[in-house]
C-alpha positions in Angstrom: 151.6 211.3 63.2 153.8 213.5 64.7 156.0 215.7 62.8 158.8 218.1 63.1 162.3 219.0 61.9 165.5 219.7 63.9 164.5 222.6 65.8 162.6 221.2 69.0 159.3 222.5 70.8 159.8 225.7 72.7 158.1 224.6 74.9 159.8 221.3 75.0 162.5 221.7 77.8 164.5 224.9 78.3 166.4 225.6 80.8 165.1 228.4 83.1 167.8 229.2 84.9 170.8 229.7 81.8 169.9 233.1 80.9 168.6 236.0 81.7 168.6 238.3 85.1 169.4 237.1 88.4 165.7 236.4 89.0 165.8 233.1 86.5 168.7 232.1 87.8 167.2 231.8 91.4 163.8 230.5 90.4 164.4 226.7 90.6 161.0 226.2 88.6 157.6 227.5 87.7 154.3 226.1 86.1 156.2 226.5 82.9 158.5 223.7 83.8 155.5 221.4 84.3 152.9 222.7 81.9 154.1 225.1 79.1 151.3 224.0 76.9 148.8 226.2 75.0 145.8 224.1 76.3 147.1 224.8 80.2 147.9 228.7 79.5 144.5 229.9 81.2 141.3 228.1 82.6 139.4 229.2 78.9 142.4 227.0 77.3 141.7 224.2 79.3 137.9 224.1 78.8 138.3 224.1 75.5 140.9 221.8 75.1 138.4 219.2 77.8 135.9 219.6 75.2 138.2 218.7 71.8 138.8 215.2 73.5 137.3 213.3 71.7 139.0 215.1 68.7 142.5 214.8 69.9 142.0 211.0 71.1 141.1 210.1 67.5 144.7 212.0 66.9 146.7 211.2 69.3 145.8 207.2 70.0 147.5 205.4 67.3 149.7 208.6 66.3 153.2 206.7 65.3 156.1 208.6 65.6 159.2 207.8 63.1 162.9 207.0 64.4 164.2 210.6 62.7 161.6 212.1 65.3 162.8 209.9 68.7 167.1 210.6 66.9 166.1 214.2 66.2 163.7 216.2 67.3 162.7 214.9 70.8 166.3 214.8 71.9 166.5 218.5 70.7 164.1 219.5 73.6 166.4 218.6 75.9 168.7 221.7 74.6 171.5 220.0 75.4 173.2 216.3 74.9 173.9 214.0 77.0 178.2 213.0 76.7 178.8 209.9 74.7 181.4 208.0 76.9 180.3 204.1 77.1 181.7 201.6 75.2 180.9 198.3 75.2 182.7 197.4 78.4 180.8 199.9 79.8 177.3 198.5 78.7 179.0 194.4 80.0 179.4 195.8 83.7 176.4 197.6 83.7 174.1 194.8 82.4 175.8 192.5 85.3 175.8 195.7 87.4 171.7 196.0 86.9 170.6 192.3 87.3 172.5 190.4 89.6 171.7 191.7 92.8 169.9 189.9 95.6 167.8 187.5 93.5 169.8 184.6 93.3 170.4 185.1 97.5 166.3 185.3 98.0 164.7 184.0 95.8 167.0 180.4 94.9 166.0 178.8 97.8 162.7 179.0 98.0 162.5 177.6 94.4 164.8 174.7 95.2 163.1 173.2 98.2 159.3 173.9 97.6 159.3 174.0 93.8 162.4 172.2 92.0 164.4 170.7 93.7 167.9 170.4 92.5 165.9 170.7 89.1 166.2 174.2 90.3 169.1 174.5 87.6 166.8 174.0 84.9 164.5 176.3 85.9 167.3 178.9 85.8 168.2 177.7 82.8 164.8 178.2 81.1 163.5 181.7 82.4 167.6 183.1 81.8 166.6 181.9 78.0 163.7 184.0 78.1 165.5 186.7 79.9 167.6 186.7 76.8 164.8 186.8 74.3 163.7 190.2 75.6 167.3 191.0 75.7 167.7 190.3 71.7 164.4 192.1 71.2 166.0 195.0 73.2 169.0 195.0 71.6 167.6 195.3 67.8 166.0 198.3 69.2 168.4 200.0 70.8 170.3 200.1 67.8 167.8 201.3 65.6 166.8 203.9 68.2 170.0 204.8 70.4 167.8 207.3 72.6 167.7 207.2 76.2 163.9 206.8 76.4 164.5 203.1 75.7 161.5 201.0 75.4 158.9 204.2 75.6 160.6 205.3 72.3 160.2 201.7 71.0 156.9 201.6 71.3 156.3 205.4 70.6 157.1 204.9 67.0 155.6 200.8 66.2 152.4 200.9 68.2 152.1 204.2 68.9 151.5 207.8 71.3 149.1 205.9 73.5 150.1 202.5 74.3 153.7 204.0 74.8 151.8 206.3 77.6 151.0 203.3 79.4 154.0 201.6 78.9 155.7 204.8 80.3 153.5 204.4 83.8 153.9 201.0 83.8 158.1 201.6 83.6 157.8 204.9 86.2 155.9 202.3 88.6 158.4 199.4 87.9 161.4 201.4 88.6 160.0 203.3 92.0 158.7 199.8 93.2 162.2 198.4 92.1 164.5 201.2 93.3 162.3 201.3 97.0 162.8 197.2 97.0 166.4 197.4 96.6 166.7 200.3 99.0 165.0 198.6 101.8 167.3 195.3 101.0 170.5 197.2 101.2 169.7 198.2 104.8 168.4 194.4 105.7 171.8 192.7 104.5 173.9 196.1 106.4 172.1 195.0 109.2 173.4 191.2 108.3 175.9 192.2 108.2 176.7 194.2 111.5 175.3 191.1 113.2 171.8 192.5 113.8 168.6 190.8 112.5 167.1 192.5 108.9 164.4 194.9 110.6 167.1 196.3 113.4 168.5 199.5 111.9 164.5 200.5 110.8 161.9 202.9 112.9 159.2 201.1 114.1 156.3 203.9 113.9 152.7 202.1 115.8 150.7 205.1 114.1 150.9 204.0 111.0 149.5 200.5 109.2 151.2 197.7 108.8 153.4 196.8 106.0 154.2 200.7 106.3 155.2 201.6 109.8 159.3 200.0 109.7 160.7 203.5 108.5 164.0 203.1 106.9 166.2 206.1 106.7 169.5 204.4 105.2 167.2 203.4 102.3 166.8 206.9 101.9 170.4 207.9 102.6 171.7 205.2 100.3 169.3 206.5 97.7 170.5 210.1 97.9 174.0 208.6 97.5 173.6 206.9 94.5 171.6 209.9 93.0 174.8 211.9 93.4 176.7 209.8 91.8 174.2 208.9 89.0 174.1 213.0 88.8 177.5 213.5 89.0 178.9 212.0 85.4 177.9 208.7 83.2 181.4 208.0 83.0 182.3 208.0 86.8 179.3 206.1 87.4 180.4 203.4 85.0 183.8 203.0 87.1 182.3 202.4 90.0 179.9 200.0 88.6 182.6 198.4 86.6 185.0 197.9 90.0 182.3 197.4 92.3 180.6 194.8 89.6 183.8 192.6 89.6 184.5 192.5 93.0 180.6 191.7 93.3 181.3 188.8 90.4 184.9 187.6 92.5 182.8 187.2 95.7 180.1 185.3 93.8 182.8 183.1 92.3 184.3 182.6 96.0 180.9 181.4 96.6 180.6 178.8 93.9 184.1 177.7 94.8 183.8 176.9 98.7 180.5 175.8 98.1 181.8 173.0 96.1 184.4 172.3 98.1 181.4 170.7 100.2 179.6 168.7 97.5 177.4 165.9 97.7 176.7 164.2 94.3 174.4 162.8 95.9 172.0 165.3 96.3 171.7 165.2 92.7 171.7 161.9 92.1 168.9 160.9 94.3 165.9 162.8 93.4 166.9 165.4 90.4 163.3 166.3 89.9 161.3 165.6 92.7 158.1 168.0 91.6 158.4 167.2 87.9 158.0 169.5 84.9 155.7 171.3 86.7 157.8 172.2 89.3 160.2 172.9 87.1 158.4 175.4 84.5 156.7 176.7 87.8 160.5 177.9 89.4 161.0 179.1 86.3 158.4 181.6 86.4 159.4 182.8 89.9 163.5 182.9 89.0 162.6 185.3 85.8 162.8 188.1 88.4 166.3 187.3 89.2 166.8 188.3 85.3 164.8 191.7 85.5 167.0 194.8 85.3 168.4 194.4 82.1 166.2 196.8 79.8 168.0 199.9 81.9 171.0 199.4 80.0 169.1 200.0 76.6 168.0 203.6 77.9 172.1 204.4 77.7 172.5 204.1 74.2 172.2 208.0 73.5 175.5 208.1 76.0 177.6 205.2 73.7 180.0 206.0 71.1 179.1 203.1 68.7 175.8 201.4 69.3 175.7 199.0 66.2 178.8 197.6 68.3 179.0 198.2 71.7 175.5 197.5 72.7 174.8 193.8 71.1 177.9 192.9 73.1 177.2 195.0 76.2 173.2 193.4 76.9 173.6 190.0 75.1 177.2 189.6 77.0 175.8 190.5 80.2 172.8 188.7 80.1 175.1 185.3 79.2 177.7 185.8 81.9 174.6 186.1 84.3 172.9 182.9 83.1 176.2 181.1 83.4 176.8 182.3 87.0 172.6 181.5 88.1 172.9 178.5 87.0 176.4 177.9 88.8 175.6 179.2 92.1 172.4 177.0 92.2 173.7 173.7 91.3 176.6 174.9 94.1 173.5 175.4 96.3 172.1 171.6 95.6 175.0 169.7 96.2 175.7 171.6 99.4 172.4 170.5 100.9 169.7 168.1 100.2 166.8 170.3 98.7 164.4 169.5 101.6 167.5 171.0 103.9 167.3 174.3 102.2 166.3 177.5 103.8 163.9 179.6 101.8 165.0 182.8 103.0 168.6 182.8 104.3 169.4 180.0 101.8 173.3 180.6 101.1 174.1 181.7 104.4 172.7 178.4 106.2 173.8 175.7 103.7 177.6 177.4 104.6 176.5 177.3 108.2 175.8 173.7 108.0 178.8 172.6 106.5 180.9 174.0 109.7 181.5 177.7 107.7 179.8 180.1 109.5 182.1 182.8 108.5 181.0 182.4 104.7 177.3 183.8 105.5 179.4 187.3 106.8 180.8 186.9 102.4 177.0 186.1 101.1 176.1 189.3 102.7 179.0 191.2 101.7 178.4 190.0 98.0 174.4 190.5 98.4 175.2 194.2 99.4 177.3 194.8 96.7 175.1 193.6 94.2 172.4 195.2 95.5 174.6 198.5 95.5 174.7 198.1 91.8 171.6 197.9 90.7 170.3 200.8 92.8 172.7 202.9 90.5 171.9 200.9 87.5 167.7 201.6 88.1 168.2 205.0 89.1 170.2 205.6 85.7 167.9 204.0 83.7 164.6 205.7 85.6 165.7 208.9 84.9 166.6 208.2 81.4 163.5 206.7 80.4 162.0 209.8 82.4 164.0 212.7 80.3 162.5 211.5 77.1 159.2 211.0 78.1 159.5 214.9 79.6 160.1 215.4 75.5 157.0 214.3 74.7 155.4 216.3 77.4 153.6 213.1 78.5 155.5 213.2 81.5 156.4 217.1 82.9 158.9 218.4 80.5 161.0 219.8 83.6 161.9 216.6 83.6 163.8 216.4 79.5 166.6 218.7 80.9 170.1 217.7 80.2 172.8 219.5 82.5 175.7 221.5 80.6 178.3 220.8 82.3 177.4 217.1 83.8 175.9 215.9 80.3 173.5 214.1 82.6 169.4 214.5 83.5 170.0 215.6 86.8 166.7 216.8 87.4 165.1 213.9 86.5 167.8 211.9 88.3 167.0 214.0 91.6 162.9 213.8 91.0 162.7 210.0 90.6 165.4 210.0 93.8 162.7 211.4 95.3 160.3 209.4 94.2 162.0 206.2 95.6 163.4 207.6 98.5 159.1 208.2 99.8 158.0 204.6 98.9 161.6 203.2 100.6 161.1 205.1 103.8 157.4 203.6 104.4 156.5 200.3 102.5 157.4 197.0 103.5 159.5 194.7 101.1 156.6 192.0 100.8 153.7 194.8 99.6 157.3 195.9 96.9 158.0 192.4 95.8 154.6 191.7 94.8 153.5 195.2 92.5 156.8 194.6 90.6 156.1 191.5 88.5 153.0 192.3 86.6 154.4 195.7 84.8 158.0 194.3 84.5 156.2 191.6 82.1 153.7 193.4 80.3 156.4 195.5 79.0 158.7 193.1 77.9 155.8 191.3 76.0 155.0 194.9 74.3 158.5 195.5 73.2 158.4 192.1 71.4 154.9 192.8 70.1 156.2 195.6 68.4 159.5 194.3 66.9 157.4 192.2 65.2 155.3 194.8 63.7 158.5 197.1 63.1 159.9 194.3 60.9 156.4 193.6 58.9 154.2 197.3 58.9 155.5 200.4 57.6 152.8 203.0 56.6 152.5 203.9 53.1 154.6 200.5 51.6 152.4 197.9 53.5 149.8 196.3 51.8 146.2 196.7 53.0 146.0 192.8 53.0 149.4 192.6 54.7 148.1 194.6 57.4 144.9 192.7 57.9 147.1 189.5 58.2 149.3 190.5 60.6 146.4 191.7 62.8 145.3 188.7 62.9 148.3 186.4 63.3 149.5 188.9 66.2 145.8 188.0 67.6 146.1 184.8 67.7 149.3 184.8 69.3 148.2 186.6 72.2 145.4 185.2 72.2 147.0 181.2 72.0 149.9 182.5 74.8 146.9 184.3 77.3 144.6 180.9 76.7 147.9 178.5 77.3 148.4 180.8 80.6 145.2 180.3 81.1 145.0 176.8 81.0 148.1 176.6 83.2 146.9 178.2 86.2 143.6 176.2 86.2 144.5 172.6 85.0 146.7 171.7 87.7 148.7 169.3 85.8 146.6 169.0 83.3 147.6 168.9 79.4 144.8 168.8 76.7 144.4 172.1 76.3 147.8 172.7 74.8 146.9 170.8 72.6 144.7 173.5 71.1 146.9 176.3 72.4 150.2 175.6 70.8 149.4 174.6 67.6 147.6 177.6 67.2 150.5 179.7 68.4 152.6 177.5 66.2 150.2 178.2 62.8 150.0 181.6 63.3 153.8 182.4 63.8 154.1 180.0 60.6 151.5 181.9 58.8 152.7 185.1 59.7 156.3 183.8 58.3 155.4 182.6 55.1 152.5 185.1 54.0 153.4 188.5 55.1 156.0 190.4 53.4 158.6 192.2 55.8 158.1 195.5 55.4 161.6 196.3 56.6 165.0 195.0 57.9 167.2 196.3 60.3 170.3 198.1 59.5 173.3 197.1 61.6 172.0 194.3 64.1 168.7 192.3 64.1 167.2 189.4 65.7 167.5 186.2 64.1 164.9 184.0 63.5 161.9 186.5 63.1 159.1 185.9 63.7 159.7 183.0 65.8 161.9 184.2 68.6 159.9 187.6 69.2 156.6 185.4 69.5 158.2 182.5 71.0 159.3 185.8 74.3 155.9 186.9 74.3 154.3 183.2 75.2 157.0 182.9 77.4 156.4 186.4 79.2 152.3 185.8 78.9 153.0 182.4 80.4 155.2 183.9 83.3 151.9 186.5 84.0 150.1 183.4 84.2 152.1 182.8 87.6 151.4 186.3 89.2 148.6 186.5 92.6 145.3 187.9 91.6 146.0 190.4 94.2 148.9 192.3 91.9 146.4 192.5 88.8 143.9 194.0 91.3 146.8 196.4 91.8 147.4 196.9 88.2 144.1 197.5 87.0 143.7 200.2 89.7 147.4 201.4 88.8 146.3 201.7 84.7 142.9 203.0 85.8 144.7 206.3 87.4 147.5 206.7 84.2 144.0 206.7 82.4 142.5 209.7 84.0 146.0 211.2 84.2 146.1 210.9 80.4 142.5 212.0 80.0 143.0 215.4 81.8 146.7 216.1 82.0 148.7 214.4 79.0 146.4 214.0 75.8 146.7 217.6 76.1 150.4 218.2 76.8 151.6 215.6 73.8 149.1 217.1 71.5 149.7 220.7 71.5 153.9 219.6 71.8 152.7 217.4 68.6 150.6 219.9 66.8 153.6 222.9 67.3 156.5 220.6 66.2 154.3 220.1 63.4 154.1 224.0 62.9 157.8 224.4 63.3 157.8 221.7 60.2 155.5 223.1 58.0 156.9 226.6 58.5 160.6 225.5 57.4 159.4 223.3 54.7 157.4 226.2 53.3 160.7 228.5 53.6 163.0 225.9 51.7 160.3 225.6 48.8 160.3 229.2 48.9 163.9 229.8 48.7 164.5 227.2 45.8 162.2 229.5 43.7 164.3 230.8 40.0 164.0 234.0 40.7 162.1 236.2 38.2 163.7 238.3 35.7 161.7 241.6 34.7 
């Protein structure tokens, strides 16, 4: 377990350039800034420290952290602290601000006429009610753990040092992937707007392959833009969120309105569910996506002034006004246009078209841009966030745990992961984005509820042996049940006898967990109701959504976790454990002088 007191790791994030002579102040950065580790001081170091691996696995891979750690001495690296300015008004606009984007423009009408139907409102319904089951699970946490490294600190300190480092690659290639997609989308609704068609304002290169030869510089441009102002201050980024958020929420409303004003009950009335629950539940696994976005917020609770108030109502507020407005705009969408009528890609714009208001496809785009405008700040706040505090645990290079004086902001981070998004923007199509996002988007979300569940039942040292047995195997079952029902889903077609096996085993384990485990611990200001049953009841929901995902993205995956592996075997094992083992130091060194100085002195 990792241990340490107030004073952080020196080699844990200083800034290079606020002291000393002129020469520091030029130097941007130097190997120190990316490995200041003992094990990485000479090539003897790192021979050595290749052959103690299988030493400091057996140390590092279930090493928990504790919440004093993630509040204390990991944000102490960062030397200095990042402004507390948010309120919950604040967190609203930003949770708005970092989901609704372009998803209900794509991806509604593609669910409505080849999946739902009119049904389609259901399905929104249903995967915005699992949307805000990761939300509450969030929420509990961020809390708890008001630190900006969001769900890597979660699941730093409840499942531990190494299944946090693959979350952490897992979130560093959801927000690139995320940050390129809605990069490249700006510049194809800009180009909507301006009357041209989506690829116009792109660089068709014929050297390179395809899916990576349109080269888009105003994804780059627009990028470096929202970098500044992510850079700049929290605070101005929140106003512009918060105006630019409501004017995208008025146009969205405009929508909704007009749209109605062309109606056909009819629509709905005739064939509500023409594909059935399948279609339904099978929409509903697409829409999620719509949803994503939301878990950025949680990274800003080191920057807000009350946590235990501001952030239930910021995420769980958002997330509701968003569901409303879904499942709004879609039903406006239906009884616009018979479902079969419904344009998959351009849905919105031709259902105005078709009702004699051409001019109303010039507002969709206006609104989609907006949106879109929103959430590239949102993602790029939250990526560098996340990124600071994994930089404190030297998992990630801790160049990148600097907080700027002045700005109170991670502006190198912020400018690295610009970057970072800005290189996969300018090259890679929107169809190779859309598909790497889904997999690590949900396997995250299904951690972070895997390990509320444990925070609320296992604490080391008060747990029961027993206990602990139990509710290894409960949690196994309910994977287990949730991967088999997802399982069963894909290859049934229709089929339902094997839920019949599935669920109730879901069911008896989340019931036997309930009655025969002791909870270890409850939360302090804010929890999730209903525990067990609404943590387990988001991980079969996000298992079942994985269920939905080509085999082609967990090809992609598996090859994506096999690199973080051999990262982690050569790079950050090493980095985390020698930043572990002198925190520790530090710890053991103070201790030792406060015994010492609480000694009655001798009288001779």
């Amino acid at each position: 377990m990792e241990n340490g007191s107030g004073s952080g790791s020196s080699s844990g994030g200083r800034s290079r350039g606020g002291s000393g002579n002129g020469v520091n102040k030029i130097c941007i950065c130097s190997k120190e800034d990316f490995l200041p580790e003992e094990s990485f001081k000479n090539w003897g170091n790192y021979v050595h420290a290749l052959a103690s691996i299988k030493t400091r696995l057996k140390d590092r891979l279930l090493a928990r952290s504790l919440d004093r750690h993630e509040l204390e001495e990991m944000r102490a690296r960062s030397e200095n602290e990042m402004k507390k300015t948010l309120n919950w008004w604040d967190l609203i606009w930003f949770g708005i601000g970092a989901v609704m984007g372009a998803g209900i423009f794509v991806l509604t009408g593609e669910a409505a006429r080849d999946l739902a139907g009119p049904a389609v409102v259901i399905s929104y319904l249903i995967s915005g009610v699992s949307a805000l089951l990761s939300v509450l699970c969030y929420t509990e946490f961020a809390v708890e753990l008001p630190v900006a490294g969001g769900s890597f600190a979660y699941l730093r300190v409840e499942l531990g040092d190494f299944m946090a480092y693959i979350a952490a690659g897992n979130i560093l290639f959801e927000y690139i992937v995320a940050g390129a997609s809605v990069a490249r989308s700006w510049t194809s609704y800009f180009a909507t707007l301006c009357n041209h068609s989506p690829n116009d304002f792109r660089i068709y290169a014929h050297s390179l392959a395809e899916n990576y030869n349109q080269l888009d510089p105003i994804a780059v441009f627009v990028s470096f833009v929202a970098c500044v102002g992510a850079a700049w201050s929290i605070k101005a980024s929140s106003r512009f969120n918060s105006i630019t958020s409501i004017i995208h929420l008025v146009v969205l409303v405009f929508i909704l309105v007009a749209g109605l004003t062309k109606a056909n009950t009819s629509n709905f009335t005739t064939d509500f569910t023409p594909f059935g629950l399948h279609g339904i539940l099978k929409a509903s696994a697409v829409l999620f996506f719509a949803y994503v976005g939301f878990d950025g917020v949680a990274t800003l609770g080191e920057e807000t002034k009350n946590p235990g108030r501001d952030i239930p109502i910021g995420l769980i507020g958002s997330m509701v006004i968003t569901i409303v407005t879904y499942c709004g705009l879609a039903a406006t969408l239906c009884l616009m246009q018979p479902y079969s009528q419904i344009d998959p890609d351009a849905s919105f714009s031709v259902a105005f078209q078709a009702a004699g208001m051409n001019w109303a496809k010039f507002i969709v785009a206006l609104g989609a841009l907006k949106g879109m405008s929103t959430v590239l700040l949102a993602n790029l706040l939250g990526q560098a966030r996340y990124f600071t505090h994994i930089g404190r645990t030297h998992m990630a290079p801790p160049i990148l745990a600097r907080i700027n004086a002045k700005t109170g902001t991670p502006v190198t981070a912020t400018i690295i992961m610009t970057v970072a998004n800005s290189l996969v923007a300018f090259f890679t199509s929107l169809d190779v984005l859309a598909n790497l996002l889904s997999i690590s988007t949900l396997f995250i979300f299904s951690l972070v509820a895997l390990a509320l569940i444990v925070r609320r039942y296992y604490v080391t040292g008060e747990t029961s042996a027993t206990d602990r047995n139990k509710l290894v195997g409960f949690l196994t079952l309910i994977v287990g049940a949730s991967i088999a029902a997802a399982v069963y889903w894909v290859l049934s077609n229709g089929g339902w006898v094997g839920y019949v096996v599935t669920v109730p085993i879901w069911f008896f384990a989340t019931l036997g967990l309930q009655l025969t485990v002791k909870q270890a611990k409850n939360p302090k200001l804010w929890g999730v109701p209903l525990v067990p049953w609404l943590p387990s009841i988001s991980i079969a929901f996000n298992i079942f959504i994985l269920g939905s995902i080509d085999g082609e993205s967990f090809i992609r995956f598996s090859i994506w976790t096999l690199v973080l592996l051999v990262y982690y075997i050569f790079v950050a094992l090493h980095a985390s454990y020698d930043a572990a083992k002198e925190t520790e130091s530090i710890a053991n060194a103070e201790t030792y002088m406060e015994a010492g100085s609480n000694k009655t002195p001798e009288v001779g």
